[in-house]
N, C-alpha and C positions, 0 to 999 in steps of 0.2 A: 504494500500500500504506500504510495507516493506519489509527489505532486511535481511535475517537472516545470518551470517558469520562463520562458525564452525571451529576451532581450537583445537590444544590440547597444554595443558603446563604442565612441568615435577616438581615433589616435591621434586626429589633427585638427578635429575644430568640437566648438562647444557645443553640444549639442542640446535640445530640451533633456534637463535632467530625468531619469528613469525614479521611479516611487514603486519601489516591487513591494507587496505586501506579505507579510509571512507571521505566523503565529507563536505564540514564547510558549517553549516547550517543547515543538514539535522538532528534535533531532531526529537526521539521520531517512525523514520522511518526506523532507523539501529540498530539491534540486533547484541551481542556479543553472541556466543553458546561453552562455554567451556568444555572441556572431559579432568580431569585431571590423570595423570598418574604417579605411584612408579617406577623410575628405566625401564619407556616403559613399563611397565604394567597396565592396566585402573585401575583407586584406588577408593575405594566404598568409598562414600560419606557419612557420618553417619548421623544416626537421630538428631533432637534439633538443626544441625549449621547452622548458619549465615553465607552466601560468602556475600564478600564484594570486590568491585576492588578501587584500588590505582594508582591514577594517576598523573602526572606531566605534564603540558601543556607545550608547547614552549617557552612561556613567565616566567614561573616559576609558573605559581597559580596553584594549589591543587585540587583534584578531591575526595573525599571520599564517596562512595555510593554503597547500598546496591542490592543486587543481589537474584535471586531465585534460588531454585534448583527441578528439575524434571526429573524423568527417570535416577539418576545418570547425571546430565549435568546441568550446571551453566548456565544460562540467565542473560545478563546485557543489560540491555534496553542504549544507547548511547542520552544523556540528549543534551539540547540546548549548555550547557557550558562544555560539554568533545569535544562538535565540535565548538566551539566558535571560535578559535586560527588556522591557519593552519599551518604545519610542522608535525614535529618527535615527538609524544608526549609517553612518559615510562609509562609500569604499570606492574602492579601483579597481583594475586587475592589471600586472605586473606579467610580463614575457620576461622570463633569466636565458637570457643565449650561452651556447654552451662556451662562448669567446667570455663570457661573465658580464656582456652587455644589459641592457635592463629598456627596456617600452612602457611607459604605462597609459592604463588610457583614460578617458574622462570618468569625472566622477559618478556616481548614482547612490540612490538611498535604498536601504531597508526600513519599511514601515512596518515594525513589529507592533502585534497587538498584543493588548496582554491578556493575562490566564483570565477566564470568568468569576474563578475565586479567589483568594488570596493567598489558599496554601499551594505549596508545592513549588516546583521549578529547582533550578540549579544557581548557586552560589554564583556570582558572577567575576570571571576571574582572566586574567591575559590567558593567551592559547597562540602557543607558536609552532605548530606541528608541521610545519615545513622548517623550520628550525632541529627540532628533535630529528627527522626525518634523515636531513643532511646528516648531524651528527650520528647518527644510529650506521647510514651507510660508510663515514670516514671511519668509523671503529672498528666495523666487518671487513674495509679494506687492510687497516693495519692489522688485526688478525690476520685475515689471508695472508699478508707478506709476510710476517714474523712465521707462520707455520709451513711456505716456500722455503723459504732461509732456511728454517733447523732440518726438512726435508731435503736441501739440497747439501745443506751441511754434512748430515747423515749416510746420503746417495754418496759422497766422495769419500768418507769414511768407507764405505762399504765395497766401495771399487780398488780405493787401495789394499783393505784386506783380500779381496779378491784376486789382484794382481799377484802380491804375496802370496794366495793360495794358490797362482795357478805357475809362479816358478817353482814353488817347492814340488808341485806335482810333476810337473817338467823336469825336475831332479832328480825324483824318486825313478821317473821314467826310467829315463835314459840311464842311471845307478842298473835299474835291475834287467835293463836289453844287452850292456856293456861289459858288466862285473857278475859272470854268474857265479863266482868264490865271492859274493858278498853279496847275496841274496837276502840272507836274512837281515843281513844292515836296509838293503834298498827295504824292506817289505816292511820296517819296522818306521823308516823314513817317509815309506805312503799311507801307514795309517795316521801316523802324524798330520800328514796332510789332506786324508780324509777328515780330521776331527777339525781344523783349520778352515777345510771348505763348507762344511754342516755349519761351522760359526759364521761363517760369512753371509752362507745363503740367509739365515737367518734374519742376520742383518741387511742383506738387500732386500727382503720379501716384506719385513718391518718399514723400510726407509722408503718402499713404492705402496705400501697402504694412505701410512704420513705426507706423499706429496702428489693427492690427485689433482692438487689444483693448480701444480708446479711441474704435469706430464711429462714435459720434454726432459728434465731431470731423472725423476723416477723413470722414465723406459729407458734410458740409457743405463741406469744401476740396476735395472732390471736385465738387461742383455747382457753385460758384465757378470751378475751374479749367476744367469744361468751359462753363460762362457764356462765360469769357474766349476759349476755344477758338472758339466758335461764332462769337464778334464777329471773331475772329483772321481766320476763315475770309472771311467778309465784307471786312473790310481787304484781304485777299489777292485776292480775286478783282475787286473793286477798282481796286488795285494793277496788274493790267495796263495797266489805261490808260497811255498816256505821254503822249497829248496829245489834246484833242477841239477839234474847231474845229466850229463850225457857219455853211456856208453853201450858200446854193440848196437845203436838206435835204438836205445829204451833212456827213459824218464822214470827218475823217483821222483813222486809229489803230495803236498801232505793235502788229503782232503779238507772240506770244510768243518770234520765231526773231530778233526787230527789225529785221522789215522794216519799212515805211511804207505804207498802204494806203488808197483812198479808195473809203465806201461810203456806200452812199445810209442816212438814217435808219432805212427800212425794216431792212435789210441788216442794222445794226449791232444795232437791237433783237432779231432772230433769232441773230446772232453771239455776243452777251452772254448772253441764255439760256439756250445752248447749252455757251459757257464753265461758268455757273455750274455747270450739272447738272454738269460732270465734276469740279470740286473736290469733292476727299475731305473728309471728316469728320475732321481732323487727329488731335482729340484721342483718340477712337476707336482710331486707327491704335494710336497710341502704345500706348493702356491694352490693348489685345492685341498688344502685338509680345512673342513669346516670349523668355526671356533666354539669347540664344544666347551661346557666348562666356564664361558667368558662373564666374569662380575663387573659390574658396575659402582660398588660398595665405597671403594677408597678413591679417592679422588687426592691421592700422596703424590709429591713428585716421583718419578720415574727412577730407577734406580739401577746400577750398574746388575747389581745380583738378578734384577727381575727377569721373569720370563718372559718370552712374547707375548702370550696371552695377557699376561697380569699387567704388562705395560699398556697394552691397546685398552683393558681397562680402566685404569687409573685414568690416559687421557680421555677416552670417552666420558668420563666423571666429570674429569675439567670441565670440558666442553659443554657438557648440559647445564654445573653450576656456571660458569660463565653465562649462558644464554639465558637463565633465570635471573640471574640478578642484573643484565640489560633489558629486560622482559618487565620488570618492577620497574626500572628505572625510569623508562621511557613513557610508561604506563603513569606516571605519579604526576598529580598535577597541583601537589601544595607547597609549589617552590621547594623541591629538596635544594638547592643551590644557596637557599636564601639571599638571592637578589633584591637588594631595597630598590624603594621608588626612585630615588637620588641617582641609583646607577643607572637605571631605565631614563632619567629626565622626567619625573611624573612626581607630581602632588599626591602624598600617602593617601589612602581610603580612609585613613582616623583622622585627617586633618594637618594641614601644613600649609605654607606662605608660600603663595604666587610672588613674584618677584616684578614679574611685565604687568601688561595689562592683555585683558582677556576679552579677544572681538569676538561677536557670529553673528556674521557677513552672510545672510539668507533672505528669501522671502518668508516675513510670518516667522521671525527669529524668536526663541523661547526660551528662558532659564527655570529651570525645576526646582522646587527645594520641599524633598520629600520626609514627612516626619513617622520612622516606624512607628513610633510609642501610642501617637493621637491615630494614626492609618489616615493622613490624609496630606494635600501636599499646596505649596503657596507657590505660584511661578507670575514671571512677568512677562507680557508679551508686548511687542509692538505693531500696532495694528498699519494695515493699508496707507490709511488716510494720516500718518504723523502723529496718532495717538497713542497715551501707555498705558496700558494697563496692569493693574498687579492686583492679581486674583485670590482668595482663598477658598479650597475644594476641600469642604467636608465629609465625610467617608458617606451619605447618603448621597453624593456629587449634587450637592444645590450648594451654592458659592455664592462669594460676596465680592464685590469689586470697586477699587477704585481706580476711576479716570485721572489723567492727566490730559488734556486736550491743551491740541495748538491753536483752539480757542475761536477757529473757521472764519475770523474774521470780527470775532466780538469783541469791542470793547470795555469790555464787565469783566475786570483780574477773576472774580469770582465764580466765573462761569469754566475756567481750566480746571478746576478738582471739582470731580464729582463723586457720587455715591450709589451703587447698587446691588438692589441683591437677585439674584441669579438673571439679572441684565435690563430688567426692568423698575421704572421709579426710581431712575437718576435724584441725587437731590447734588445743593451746595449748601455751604456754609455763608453766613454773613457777617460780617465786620463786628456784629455783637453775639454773636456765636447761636442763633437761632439755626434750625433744620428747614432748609427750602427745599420744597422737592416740587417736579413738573410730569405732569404728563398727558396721557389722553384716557377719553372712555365712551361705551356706545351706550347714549341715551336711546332711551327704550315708552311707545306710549300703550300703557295695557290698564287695562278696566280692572275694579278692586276686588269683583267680586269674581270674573273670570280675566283673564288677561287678555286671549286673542291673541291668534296667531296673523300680528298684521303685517304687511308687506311694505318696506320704505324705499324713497328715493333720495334720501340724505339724514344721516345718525351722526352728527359729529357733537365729541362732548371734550372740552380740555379744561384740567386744572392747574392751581398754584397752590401747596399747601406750607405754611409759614407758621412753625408751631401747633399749635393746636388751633387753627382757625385754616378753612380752606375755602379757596374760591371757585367756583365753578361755574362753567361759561359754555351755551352751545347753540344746538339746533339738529329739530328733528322733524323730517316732512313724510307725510304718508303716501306711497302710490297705491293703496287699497286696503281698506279698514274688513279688518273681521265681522262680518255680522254677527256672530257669538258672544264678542265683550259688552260687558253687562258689567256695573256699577259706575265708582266715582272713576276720574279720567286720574293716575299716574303719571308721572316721569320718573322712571326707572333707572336700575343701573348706577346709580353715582359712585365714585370711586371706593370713597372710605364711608364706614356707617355713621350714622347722625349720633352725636352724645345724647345717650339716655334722657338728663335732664334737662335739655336743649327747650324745649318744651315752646320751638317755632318761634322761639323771640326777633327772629329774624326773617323775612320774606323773601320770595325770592322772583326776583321784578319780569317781566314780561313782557319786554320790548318789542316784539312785533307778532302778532297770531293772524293767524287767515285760515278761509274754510271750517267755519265752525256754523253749526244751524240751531238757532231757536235762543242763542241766548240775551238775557236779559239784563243791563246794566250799562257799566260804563268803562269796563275794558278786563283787563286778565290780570292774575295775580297766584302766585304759588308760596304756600306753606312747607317748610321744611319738614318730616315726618319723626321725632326720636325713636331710637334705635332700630333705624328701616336706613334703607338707601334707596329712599323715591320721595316725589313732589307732590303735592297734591296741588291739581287747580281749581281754582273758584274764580268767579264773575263777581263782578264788583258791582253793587247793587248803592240805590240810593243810602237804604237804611241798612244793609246785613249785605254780608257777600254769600252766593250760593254756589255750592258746587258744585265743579263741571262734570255732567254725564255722561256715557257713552252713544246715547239719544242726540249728542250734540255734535259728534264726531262725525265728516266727511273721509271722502276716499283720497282727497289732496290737503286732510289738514296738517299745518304749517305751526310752527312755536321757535319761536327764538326768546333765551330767557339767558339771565347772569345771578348771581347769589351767593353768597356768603354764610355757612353753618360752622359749629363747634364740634371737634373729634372727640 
């Protein structure tokens, strides 16, 4: 299960930045698929390079990790710690040519989301697995060399005992074809150099296991030690003589069980042929005898006394604890090195001093300041239009905000700091420190006893609230009256509710009405309602005012009112 994402990024001009989206959490199951391009031209990727992407987290930690390439197209697999972090996190991608050259190309963002709950995720922490990588393979190569060298060291060791074994066989030879009055010297001189050549072989069939990845060494100590073998073999079969005498064409000769035997020349020529055919091929024997027997257990240095077997297993020992503890090494990712931030260039994660000053130079630029303890985070942004904001986000994400404005042109210092909470009902302050706040609201005309669902062609309602006293100002026209509303006529909707003990001290004036039928008096007038947010109208009457009905309302009627009530 996995999501593969394809892009393209440019190596010579800027192109619109990419915003690839990707989820925190999700390692190992989001692919980056890159196609990079000269100038909007697809750009061939050459043989021998290394892509590598560069990253920057939210938090500031480091991303460096290596990449493939196929078909012309970069694959970066998206690790546990490129999704660790959520937000805006920057990268590149980097070509390494095998000249040690370096390409990179334009930038692009990860927009990481983050988890739906709060638990879980990964620790968020640098990650240079192209770093580990390289050094994992420069360790494997000095292996490999240092185990060439003691293999080639070995292989010459083994060819000069060799050479040694195969003059002294040559001695022996020619001692017992030469001197047959000193037979049993030569005979006693070729087992010598049977015991000589068994050591040898040894030693070259050990020193070509140890260098298969130094071949050209080891075959050559390999042909030398079977040279030596084959001459061994001859010495040996040789070597049964113990004594030849020749006379009247007969042979004394000591069998292999040491008896004494006398056979005619004929006789022994057919004897010794016969010997020969059955000696084995020593060396043979050896290079296939399986390694029965072979422990793993000691992993000691290697010892002059050891046997073959017991050597191959001591280093096989090596070898595996070596590759376990490269195996942990490379695997461990809590700083075994203990590299500070100082060595890196970085500001610790517990806190430390910026020395510069610190830009970001984006569209919609944002600094975060996240608090674990409360789970909720204050950040500042700067908006489009030259304005700032600096927000606080509550862990239910309803927030509170204040303005900085460049003031759009107003003349009022007062109107650059503002106030809101989750972005509505801006207020300011005043030179006596009272709460101004501004805004708007949809005046509404509905019947007391049913409301009507009526239909308008103009609701605008705006106020100024200063304190505990607010103003409110509008107009509301009908393009078709409910026939269903039924009682006193309302104006609905006012921003904030009327104070309880309000008790209408205040009117609220009726500057212009039209489309009203049947009423009786001398113009309009509206009462504030305590603890309601609506108006009530009445008709102004010589002696009393009465109120307006829904008997009185048209399909175009019209109300423009202004008024002042108590919160």
């Amino acid at each position: 299960m996995s999501v593969l994402t394809s892009f393209s990024l440019d190596l010579t001009q800027n192109s619109p930045l990419e915003y690839i989206f990707a989820k925190q959490g999700d390692a190992s199951s989001r692919s980056l698929e890159i196609t990079l391009t000269n100038n909007g031209v697809a750009y061939t990727i050459p043989a021998n390079v290394t892509p590598r992407i560069r990253m920057t987290k939210k938090d500031g930690t480091q991303i460096y990790n290596d990449g493939t390439v196929a078909s012309n197209k970069i694959t970066v697999e998206m690790t546990d710690q490129m999704l660790a972090v959520p937000g805006i996190a920057v990268a590149d991608i980097q070509l390494i040519g095998a000249d040690g050259l370096v390409l990179s190309s334009q930038l692009f963002y990860l927009n990481i989301e983050e988890y739906a709950s709060s638990e879980g995720g990964a620790v968020s922490t640098d990650e240079y697995t192209a770093l580990t990588n390289a050094l994992v393979r420069l360790e494997q190569t000095e292996a490999i060399t240092a185990a060439a060298e003691a293999a080639t060291a070995e292989a010459e060791a083994a060819a000069g005992e060799v050479t040694e074994a195969i003059t002294d066989v040559n001695a022996a030879k020619q001692a017992a074809n030469t001197a047959a009055s000193s037979a049993n010297t030569a005979a006693g001189a070729a087992n010598t150099a049977k015991q000589n050549a068994d050591t040898a072989t040894a030693a070259a069939n050990t020193a070509a296991a140890a260098a298969n990845t130094a071949k050209q060494n080891a075959d050559t100590a390999t042909s030398a030690a079977n040279t030596a073998a084959a001459a061994a073999n001859t010495a040996a079969s040789s070597s049964i003589l113990k004594s030849i005498a020749t006379a009247a064409d007969q042979v004394l000769i000591s069998t292999a069980a040491g008896a004494w035997a006398v056979k005619t020349l004929a006789q022994f020529k057919i004897w010794l042929a016969l010997t020969a055919a059955d000696i084995s091929d020593f060396s043979a024997t050896v290079r296939s005898t399986v390694l029965t027997g072979l422990s793993t257990a000691s992993s000691a240095a290697v010892a002059a006394t050891d046997s073959v077997l017991t050597a191959i297993g001591k280093l096989q020992a090596q070898i595996t604890a070596n590759l376990t503890t490269l195996t942990n090494h490379t695997g461990n990712t809590s700083n075994p090195h203990s590299v500070t931030a100082a060595q890196a260039g970085a500001v610790p994660t517990g806190g430390g001093t910026l020395t510069g000053n610190a830009k970001i130079s984006k569209t919609f630029p944002q600094l975060e300041l996240f608090d674990t303890a409360a789970n909720r985070s204050s950040y500042f942004v700067k908006s489009f239009d030259g304005n700032l904001f600096i927000r606080n986000v509550a862990s239910d994400n309803s927030y509170r905000e204040i303005l900085l404005s460049d003031k759009n042109g107003n003349s009022d210092d007062a109107a650059a700091l503002q106030y809101s909470l989750n972005g509505t009902g801006y207020k300011i302050h005043s030179q006596y420190n009272l709460p101004i706040e501004s805004g708007t609201w949809t005046p509404t005309l509905r019947g007391s006893t049913t409301a009507g669902a009526n239909t308008y062609s103009a609701q605008n309602g705006y106020y100024v609230k200063i304190g505990s006293l607010i103003f409110v100002y509008g107009r509301v026209t009908l393009s078709a009256k409910d026939a269903a509303m039924s009682g006193y006529i309302l104006i609905s909707g006012l921003p904030i509710s009327i104070k309880a003990d309000f008790n209408g001290f205040t009117t609220c004036n009726i500057s212009y009405f039209g489309s009203f039928t049947g009423l009786t008096g001398y113009g309009l007038s509206g009462n504030f309602q305590p603890s309601n947010s609506t108006i009530e109208l009445f008709s102004l009457g010589q002696n009393a005012s009465i109120g307006v009905t829904a008997a009185n309302i048209n399909n175009t009627t019209d109300v423009i009112f202004s008024g002042i009530y108590r919160i």
